[in-house]
Structures are given as C-alpha cells and as structure tokens.
PDB file as gemmi writes it, atoms N, CA and C in Angstrom:
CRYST1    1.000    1.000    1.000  90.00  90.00  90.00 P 1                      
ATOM      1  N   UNK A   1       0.096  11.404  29.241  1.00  0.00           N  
ATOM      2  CA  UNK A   1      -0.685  11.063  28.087  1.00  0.00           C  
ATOM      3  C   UNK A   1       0.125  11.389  26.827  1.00  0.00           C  
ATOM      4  N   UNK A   2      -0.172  10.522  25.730  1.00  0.00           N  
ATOM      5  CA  UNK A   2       0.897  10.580  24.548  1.00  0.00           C  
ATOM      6  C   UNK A   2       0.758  11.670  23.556  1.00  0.00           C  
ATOM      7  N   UNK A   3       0.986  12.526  23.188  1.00  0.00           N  
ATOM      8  CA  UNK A   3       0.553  13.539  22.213  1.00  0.00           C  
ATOM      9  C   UNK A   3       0.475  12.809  20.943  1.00  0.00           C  
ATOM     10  N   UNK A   4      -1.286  13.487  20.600  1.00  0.00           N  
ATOM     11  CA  UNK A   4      -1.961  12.513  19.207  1.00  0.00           C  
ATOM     12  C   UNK A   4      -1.698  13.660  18.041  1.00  0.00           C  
ATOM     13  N   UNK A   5      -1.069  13.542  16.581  1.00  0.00           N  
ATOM     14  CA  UNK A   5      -0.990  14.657  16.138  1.00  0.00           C  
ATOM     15  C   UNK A   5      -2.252  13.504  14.819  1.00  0.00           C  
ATOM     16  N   UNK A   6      -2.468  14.475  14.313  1.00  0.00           N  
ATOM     17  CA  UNK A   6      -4.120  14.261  13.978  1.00  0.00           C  
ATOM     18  C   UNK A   6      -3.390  15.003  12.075  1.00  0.00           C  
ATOM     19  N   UNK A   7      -3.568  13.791  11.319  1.00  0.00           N  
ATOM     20  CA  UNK A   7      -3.085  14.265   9.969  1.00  0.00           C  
ATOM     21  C   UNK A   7      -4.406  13.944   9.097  1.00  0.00           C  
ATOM     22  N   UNK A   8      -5.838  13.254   9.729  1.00  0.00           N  
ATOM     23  CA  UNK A   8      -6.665  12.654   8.781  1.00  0.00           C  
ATOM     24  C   UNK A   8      -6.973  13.657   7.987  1.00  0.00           C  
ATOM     25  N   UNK A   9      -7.169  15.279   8.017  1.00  0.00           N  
ATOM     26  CA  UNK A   9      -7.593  15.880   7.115  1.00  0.00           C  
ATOM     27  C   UNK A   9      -6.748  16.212   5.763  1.00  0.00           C  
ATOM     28  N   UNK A  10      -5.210  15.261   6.171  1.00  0.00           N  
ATOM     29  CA  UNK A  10      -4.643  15.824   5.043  1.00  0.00           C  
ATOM     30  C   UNK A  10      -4.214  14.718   4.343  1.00  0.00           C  
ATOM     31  N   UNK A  11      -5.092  13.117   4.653  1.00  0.00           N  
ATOM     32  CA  UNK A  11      -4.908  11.977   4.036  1.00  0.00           C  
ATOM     33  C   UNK A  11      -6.386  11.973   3.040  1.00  0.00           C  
ATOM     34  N   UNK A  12      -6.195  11.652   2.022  1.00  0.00           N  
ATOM     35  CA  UNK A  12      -7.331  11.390   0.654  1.00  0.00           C  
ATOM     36  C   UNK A  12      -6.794  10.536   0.099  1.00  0.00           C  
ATOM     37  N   UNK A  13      -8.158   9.780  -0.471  1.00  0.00           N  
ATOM     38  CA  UNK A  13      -8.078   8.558  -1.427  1.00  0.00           C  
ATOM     39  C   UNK A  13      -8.125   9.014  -2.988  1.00  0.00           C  
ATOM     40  N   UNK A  14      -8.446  10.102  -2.913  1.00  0.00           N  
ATOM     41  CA  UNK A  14      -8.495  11.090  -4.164  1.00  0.00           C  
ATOM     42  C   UNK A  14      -7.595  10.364  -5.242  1.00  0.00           C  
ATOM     43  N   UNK A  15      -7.514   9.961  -6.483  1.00  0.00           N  
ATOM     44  CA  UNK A  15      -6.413   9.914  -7.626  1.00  0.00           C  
ATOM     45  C   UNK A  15      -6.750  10.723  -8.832  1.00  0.00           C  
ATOM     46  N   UNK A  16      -5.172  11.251  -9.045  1.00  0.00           N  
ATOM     47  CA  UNK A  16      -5.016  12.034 -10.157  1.00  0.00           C  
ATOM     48  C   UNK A  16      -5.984  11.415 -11.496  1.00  0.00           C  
ATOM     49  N   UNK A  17      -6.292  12.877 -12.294  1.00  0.00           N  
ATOM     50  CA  UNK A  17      -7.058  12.132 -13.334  1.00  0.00           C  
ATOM     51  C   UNK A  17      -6.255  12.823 -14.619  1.00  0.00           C  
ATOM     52  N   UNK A  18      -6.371  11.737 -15.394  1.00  0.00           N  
ATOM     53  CA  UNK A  18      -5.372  12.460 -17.090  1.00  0.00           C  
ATOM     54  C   UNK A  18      -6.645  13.002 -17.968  1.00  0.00           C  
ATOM     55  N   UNK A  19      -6.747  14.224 -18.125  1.00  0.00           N  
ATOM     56  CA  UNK A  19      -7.693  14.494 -18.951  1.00  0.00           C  
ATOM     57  C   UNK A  19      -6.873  14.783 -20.698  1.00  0.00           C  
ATOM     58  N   UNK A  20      -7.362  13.885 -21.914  1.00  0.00           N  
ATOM     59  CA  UNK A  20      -7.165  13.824 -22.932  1.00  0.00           C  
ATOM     60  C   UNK A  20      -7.997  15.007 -23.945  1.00  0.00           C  
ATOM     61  N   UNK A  21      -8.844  15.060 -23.469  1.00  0.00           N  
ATOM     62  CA  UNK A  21      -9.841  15.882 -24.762  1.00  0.00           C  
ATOM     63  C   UNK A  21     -11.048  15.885 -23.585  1.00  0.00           C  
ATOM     64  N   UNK A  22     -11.871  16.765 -24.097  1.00  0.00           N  
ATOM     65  CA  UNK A  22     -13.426  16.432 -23.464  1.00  0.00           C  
ATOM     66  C   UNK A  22     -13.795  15.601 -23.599  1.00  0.00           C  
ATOM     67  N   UNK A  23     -14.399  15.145 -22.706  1.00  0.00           N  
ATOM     68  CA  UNK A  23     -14.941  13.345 -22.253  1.00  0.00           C  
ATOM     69  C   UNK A  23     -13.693  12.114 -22.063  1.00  0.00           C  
ATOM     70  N   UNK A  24     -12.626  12.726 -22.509  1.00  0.00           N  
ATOM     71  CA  UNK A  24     -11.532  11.673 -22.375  1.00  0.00           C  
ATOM     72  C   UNK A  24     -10.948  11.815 -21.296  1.00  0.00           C  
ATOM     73  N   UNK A  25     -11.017  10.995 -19.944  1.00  0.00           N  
ATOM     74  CA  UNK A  25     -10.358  11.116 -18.647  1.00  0.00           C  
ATOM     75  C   UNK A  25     -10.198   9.932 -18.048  1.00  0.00           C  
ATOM     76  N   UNK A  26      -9.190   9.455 -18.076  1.00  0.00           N  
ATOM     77  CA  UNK A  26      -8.729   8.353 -16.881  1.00  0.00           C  
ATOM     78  C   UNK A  26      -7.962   8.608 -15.741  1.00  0.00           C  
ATOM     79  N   UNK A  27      -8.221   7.839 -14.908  1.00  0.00           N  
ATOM     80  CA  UNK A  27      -7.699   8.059 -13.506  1.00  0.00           C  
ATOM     81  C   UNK A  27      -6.320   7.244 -13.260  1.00  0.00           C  
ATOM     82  N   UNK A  28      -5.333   8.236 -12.782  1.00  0.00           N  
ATOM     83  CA  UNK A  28      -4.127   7.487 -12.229  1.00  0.00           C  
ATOM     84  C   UNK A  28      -4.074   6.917 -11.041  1.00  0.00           C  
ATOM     85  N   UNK A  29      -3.285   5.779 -11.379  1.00  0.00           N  
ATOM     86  CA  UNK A  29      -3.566   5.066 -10.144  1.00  0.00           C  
ATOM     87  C   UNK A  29      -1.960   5.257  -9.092  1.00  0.00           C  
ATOM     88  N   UNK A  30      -2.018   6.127  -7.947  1.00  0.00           N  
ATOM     89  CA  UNK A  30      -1.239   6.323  -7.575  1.00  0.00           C  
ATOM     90  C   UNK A  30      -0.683   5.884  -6.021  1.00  0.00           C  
ATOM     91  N   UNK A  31      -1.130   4.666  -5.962  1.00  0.00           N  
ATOM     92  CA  UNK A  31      -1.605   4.183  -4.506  1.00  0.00           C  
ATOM     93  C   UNK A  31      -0.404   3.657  -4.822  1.00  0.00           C  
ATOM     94  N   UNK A  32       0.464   3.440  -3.159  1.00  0.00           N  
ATOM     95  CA  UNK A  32       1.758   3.270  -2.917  1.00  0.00           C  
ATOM     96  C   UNK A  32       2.521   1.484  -3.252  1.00  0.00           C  
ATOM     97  N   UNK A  33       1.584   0.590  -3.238  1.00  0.00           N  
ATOM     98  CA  UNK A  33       2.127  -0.680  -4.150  1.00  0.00           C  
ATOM     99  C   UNK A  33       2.313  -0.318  -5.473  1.00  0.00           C  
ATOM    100  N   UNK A  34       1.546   0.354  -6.231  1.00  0.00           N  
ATOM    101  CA  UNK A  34       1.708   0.764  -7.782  1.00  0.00           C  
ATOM    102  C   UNK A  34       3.234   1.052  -7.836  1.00  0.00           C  
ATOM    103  N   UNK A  35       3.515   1.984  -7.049  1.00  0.00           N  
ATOM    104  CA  UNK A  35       4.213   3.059  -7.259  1.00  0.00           C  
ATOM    105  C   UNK A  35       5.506   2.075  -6.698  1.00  0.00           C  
ATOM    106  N   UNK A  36       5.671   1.465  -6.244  1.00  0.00           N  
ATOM    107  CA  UNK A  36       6.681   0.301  -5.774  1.00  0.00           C  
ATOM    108  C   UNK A  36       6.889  -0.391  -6.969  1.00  0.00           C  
ATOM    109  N   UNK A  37       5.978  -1.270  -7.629  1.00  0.00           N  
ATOM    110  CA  UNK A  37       6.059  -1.540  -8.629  1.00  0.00           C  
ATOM    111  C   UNK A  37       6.540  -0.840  -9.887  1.00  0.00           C  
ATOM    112  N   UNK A  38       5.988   0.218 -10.307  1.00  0.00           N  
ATOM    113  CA  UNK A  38       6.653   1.089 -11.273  1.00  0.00           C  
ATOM    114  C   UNK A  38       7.739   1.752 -11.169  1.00  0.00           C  
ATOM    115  N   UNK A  39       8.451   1.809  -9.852  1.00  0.00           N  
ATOM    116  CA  UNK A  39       9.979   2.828  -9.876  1.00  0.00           C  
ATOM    117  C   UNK A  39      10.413   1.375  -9.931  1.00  0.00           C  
ATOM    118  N   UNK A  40      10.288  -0.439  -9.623  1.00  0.00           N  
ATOM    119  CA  UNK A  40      10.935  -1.482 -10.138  1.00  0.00           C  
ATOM    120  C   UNK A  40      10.984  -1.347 -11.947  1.00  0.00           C  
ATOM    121  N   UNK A  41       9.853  -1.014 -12.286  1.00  0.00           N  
ATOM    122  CA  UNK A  41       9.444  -1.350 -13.455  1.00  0.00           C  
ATOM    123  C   UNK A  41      10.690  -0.585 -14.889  1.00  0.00           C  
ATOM    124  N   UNK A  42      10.935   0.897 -14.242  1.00  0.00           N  
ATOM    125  CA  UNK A  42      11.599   1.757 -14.448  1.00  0.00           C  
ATOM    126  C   UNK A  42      12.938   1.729 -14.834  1.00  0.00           C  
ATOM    127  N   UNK A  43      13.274   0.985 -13.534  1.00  0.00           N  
ATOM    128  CA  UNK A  43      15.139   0.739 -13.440  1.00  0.00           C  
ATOM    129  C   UNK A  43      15.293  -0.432 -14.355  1.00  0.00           C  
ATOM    130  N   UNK A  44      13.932  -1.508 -14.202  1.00  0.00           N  
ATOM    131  CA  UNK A  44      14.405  -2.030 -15.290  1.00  0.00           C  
ATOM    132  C   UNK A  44      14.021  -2.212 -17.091  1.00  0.00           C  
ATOM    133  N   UNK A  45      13.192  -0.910 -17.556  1.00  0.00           N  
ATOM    134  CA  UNK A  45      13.000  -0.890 -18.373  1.00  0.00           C  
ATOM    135  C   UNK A  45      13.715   0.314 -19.217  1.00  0.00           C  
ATOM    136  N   UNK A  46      13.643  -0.549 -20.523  1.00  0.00           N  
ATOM    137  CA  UNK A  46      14.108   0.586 -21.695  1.00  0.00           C  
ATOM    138  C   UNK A  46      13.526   1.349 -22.027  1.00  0.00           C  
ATOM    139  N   UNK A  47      12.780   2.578 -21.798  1.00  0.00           N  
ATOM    140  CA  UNK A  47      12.410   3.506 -22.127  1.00  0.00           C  
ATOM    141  C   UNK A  47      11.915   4.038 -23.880  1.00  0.00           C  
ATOM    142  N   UNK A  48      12.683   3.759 -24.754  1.00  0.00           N  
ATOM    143  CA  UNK A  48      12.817   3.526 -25.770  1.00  0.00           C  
ATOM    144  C   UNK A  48      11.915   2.617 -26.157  1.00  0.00           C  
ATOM    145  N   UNK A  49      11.594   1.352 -25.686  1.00  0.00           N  
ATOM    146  CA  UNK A  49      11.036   0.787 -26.247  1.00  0.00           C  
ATOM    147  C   UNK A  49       9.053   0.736 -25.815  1.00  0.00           C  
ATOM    148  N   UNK A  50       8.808   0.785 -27.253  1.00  0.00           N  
ATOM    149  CA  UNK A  50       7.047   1.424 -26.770  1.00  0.00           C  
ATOM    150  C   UNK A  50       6.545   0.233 -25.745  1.00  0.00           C  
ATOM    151  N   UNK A  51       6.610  -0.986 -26.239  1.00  0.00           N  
ATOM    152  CA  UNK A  51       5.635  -1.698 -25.714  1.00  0.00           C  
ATOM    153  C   UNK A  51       6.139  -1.999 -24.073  1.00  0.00           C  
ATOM    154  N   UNK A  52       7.276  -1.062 -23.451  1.00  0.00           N  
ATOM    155  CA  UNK A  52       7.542  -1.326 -22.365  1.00  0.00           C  
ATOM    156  C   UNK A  52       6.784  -0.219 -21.786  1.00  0.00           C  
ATOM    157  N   UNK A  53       6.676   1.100 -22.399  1.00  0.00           N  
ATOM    158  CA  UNK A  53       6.051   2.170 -22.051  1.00  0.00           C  
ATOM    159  C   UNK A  53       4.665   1.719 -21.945  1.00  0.00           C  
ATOM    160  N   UNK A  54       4.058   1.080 -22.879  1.00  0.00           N  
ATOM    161  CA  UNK A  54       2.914   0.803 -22.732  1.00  0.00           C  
ATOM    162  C   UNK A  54       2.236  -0.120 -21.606  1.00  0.00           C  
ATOM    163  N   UNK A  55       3.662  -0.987 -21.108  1.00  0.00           N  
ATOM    164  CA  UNK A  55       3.082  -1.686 -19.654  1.00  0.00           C  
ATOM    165  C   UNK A  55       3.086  -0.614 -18.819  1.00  0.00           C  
ATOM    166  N   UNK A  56       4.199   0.293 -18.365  1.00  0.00           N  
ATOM    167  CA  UNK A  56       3.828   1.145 -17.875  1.00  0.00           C  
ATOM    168  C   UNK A  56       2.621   2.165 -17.330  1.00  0.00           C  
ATOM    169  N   UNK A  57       2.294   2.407 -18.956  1.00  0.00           N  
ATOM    170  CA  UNK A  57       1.039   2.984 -18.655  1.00  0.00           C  
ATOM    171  C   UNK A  57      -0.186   2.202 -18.669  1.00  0.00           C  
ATOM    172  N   UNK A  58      -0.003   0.906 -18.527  1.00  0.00           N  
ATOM    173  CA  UNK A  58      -1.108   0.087 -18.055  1.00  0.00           C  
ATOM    174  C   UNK A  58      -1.220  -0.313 -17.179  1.00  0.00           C  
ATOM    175  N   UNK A  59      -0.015  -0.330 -15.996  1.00  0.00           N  
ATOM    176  CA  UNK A  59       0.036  -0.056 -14.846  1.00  0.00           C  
ATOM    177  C   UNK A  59      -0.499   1.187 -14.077  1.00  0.00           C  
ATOM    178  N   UNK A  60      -0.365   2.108 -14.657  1.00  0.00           N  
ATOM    179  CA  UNK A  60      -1.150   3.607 -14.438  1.00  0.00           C  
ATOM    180  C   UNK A  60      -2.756   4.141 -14.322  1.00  0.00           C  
ATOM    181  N   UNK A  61      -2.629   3.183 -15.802  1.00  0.00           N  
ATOM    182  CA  UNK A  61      -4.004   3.842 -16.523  1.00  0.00           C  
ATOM    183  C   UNK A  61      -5.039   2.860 -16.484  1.00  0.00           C  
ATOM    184  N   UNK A  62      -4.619   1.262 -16.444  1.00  0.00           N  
ATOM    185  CA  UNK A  62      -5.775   0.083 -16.542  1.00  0.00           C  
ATOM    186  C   UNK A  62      -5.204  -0.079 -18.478  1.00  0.00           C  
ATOM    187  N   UNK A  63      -5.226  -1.684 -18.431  1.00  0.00           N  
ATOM    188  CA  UNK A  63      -5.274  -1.527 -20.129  1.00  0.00           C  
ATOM    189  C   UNK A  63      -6.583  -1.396 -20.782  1.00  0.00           C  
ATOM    190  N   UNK A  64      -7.722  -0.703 -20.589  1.00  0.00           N  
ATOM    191  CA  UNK A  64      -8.644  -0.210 -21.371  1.00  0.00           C  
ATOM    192  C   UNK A  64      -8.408   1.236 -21.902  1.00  0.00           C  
ATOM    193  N   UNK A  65      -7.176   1.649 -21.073  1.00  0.00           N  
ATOM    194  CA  UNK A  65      -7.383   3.284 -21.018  1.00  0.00           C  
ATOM    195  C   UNK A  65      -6.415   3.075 -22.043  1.00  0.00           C  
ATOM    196  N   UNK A  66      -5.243   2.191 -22.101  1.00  0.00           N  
ATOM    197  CA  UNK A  66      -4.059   2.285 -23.273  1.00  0.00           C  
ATOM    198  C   UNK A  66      -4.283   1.883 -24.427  1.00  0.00           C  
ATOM    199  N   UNK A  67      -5.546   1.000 -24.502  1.00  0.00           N  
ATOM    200  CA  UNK A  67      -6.105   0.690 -25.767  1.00  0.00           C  
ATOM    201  C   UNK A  67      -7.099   1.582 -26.128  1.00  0.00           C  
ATOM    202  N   UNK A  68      -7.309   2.194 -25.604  1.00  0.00           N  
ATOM    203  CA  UNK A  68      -8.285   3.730 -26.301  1.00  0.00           C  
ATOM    204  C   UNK A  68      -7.429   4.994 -26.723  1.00  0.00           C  
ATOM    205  N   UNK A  69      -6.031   4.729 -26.002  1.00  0.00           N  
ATOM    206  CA  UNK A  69      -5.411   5.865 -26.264  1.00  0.00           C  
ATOM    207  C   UNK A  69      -4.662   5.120 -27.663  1.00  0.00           C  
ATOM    208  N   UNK A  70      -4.297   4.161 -27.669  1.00  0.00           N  
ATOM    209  CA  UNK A  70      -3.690   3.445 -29.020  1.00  0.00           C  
ATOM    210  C   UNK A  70      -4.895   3.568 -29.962  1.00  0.00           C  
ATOM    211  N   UNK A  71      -5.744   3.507 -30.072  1.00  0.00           N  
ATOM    212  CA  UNK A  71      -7.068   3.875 -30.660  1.00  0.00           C  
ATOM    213  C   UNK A  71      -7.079   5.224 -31.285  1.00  0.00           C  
ATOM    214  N   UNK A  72      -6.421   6.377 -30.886  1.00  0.00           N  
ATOM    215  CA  UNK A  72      -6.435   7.828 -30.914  1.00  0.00           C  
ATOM    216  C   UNK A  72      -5.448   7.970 -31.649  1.00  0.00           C  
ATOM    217  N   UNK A  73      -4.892   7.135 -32.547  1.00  0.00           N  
ATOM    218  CA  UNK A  73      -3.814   7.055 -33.413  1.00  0.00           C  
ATOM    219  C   UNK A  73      -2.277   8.514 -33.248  1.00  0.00           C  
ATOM    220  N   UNK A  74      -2.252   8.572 -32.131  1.00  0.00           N  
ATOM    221  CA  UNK A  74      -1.394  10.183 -32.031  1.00  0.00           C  
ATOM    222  C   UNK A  74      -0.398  10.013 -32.158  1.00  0.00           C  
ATOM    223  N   UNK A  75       0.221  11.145 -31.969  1.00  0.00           N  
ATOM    224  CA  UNK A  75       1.554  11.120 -32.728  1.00  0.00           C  
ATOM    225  C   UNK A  75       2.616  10.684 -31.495  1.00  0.00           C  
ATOM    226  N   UNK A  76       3.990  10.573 -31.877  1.00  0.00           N  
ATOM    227  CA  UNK A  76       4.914   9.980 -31.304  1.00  0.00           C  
ATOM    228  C   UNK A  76       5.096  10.720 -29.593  1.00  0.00           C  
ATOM    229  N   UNK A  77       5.125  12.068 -30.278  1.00  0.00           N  
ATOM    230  CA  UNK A  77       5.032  13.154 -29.151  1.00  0.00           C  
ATOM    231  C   UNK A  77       4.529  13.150 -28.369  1.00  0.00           C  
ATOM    232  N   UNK A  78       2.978  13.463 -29.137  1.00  0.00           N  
ATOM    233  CA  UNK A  78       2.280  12.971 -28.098  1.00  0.00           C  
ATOM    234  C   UNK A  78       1.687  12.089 -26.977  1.00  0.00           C  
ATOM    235  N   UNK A  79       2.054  11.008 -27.608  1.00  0.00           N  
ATOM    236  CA  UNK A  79       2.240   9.644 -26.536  1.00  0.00           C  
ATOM    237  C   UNK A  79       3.067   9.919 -25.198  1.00  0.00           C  
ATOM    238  N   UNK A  80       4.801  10.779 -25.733  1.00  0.00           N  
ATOM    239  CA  UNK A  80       5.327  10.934 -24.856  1.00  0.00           C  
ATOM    240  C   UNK A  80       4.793  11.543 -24.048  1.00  0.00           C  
ATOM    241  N   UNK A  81       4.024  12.916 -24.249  1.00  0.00           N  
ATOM    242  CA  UNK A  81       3.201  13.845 -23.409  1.00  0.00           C  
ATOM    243  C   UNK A  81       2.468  13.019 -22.069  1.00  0.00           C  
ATOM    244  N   UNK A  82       1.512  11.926 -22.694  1.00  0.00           N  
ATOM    245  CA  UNK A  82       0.377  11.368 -21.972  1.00  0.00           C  
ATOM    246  C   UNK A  82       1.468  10.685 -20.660  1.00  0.00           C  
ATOM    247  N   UNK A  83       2.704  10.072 -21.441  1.00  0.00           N  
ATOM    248  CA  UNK A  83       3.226   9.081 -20.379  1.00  0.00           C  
ATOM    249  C   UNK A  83       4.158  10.483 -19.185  1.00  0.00           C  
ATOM    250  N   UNK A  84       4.821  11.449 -20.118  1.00  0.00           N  
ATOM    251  CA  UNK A  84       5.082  12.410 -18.777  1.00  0.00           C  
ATOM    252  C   UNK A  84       3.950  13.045 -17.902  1.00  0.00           C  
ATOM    253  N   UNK A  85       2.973  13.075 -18.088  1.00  0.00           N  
ATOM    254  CA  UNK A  85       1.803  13.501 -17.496  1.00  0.00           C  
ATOM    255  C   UNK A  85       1.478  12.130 -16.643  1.00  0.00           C  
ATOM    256  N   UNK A  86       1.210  10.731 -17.300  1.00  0.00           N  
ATOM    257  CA  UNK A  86       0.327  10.144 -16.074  1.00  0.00           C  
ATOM    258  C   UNK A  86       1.956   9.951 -15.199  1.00  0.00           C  
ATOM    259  N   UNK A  87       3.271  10.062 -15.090  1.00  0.00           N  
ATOM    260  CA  UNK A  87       4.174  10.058 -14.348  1.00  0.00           C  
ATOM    261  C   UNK A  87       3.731  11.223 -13.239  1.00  0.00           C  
ATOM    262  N   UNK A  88       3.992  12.296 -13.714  1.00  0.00           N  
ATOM    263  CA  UNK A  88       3.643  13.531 -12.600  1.00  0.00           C  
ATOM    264  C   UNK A  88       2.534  13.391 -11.806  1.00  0.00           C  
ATOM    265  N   UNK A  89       1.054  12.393 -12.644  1.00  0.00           N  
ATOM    266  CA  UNK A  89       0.179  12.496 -11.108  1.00  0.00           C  
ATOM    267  C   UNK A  89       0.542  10.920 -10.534  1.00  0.00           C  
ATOM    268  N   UNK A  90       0.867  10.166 -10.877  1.00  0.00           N  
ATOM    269  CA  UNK A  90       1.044   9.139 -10.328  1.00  0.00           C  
ATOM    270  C   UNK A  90       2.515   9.286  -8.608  1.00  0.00           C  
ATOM    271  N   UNK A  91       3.335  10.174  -9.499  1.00  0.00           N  
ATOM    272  CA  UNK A  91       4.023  10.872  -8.506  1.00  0.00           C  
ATOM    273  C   UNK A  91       3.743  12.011  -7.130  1.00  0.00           C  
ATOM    274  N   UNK A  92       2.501  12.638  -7.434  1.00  0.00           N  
ATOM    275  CA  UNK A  92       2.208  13.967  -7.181  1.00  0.00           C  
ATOM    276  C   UNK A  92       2.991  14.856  -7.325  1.00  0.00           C  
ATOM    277  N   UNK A  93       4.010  14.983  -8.445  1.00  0.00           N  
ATOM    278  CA  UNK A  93       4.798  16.438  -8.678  1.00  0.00           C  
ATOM    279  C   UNK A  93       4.040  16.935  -9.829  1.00  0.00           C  
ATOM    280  N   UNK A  94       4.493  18.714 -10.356  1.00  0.00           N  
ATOM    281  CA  UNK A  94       4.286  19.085 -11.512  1.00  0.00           C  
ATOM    282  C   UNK A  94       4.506  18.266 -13.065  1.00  0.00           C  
ATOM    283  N   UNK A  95       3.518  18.965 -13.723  1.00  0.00           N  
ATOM    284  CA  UNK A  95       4.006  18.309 -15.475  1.00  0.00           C  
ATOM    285  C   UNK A  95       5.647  18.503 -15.476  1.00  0.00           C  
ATOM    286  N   UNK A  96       5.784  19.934 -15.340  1.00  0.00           N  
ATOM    287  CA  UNK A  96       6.566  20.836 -15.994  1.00  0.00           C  
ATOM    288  C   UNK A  96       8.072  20.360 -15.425  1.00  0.00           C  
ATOM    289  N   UNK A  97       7.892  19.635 -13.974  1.00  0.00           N  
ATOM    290  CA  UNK A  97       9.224  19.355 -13.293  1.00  0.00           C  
ATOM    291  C   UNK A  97       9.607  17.688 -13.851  1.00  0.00           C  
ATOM    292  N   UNK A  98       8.810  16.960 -14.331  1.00  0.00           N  
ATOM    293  CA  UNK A  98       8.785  15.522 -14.346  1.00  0.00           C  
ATOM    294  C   UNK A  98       9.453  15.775 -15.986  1.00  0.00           C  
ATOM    295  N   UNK A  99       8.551  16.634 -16.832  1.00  0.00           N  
ATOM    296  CA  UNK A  99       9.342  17.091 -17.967  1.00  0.00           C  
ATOM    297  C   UNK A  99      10.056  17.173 -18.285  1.00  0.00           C  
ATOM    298  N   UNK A 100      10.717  17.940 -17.292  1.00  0.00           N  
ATOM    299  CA  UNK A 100      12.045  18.313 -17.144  1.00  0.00           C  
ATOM    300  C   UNK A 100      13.227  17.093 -17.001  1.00  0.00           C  
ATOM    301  N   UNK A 101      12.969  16.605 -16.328  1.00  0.00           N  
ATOM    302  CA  UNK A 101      13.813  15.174 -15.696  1.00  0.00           C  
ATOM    303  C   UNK A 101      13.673  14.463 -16.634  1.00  0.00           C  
ATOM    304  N   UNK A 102      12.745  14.271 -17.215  1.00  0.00           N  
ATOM    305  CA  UNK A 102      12.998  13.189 -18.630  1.00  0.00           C  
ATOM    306  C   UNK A 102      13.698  13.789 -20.027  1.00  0.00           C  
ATOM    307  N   UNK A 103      13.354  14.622 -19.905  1.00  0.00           N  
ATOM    308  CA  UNK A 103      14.625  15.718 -20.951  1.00  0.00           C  
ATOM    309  C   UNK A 103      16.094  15.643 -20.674  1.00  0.00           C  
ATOM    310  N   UNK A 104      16.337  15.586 -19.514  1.00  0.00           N  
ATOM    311  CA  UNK A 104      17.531  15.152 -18.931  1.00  0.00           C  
ATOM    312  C   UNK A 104      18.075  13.640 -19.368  1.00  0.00           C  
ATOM    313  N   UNK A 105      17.580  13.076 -18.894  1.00  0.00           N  
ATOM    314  CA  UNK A 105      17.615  11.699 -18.297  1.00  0.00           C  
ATOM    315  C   UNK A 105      17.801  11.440 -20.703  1.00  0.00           C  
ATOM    316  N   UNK A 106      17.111  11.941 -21.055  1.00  0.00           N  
ATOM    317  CA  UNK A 106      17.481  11.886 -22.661  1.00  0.00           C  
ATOM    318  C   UNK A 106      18.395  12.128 -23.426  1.00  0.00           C  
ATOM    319  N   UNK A 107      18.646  13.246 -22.629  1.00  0.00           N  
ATOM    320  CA  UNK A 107      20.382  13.965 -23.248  1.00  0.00           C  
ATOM    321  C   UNK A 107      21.523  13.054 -22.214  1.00  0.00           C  
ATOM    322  N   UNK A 108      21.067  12.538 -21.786  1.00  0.00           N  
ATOM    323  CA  UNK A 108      22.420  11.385 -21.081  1.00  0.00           C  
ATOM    324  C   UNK A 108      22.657  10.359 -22.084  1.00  0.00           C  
ATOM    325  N   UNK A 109      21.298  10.255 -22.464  1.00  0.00           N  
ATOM    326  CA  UNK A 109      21.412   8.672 -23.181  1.00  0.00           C  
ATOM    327  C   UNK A 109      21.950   9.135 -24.950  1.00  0.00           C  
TER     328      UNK A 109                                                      
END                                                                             
C-alpha cells in the first residue's frame, strides 16, 4: 500500500490582507497564476515608473483598491510602503525582508 502523507491541514485559501488605517483593508491576491503573472510583470517592468507600479498593484489589490488608495492623496513614500507591503503578502515573506531587497535592487540602479 502507497504511503499517503496528508498536508490538507497546512493548505488554506486564506489571503493576505493590507491594512491602511482603520477600516481601510484590502485583500492580496496571492493565488499562484497571479503570482506567475506578476514575477512576468516585474522583469518586465520599470519600476520607476508609477503607472507601471500601479498595474502592479492592481494586479494585487483589484483596481478599486488603487483608486481609493490614489484617492488618499499620500506621499511618494508612502505609496512605496503600500507596494513593498502588498509584495511581502502576495509573496508570503516578511515586510522587513522584501524591504530589504528593494533597497538593494535601488542602490544597483
């Protein structure tokens, strides 16, 4: 008989959620076509440029969530913040490590 190893308790449909402020929360979408799509999306986008970031995170977020956050008039920074954050749950790694790598990946350029 074939040995069954049994992983269902550690498979979830669960997705990361970006919390902005109280009451402000959208859900990342981190299901594995996305995520095919966005490491394409990646290699071939400029980074630099917003409105590529912004497909990005409308790939992530749904474009209702990027037009509410464009709505929130924030600052440059902070934009960057939201997009290293919905990266880390869309990934499942830390803020702090995805942070990191794009800090990098900046001082190259």
């Amino acid at each position: 008989m074939a040995k069954t190893i049994d992983i269902s308790s550690k498979l979830t449909n669960e997705r990361p959620r970006l919390k902005l402020a109280e009451g402000v929360e959208f859900e990342i979408d981190n299901r594995k076509n996305t995520i095919l799509i966005l490491n394409q999306k990646i290699q071939e986008t400029d980074l630099n440029d917003l409105r590529e970031v912004d497909g990005i995170l409308e790939l992530l977020l749904g474009k209702e969530a990027v037009q509410k956050i464009g709505e929130m008039d924030i600052s440059f920074a902070d934009y960057q913040t939201i997009f290293i954050a919905c990266m880390a749950g869309a990934m499942g790694e830390e803020f702090e490590t995805v942070e990191a790598r794009f800090q990098r990946a900046r001082e190259e350029t």
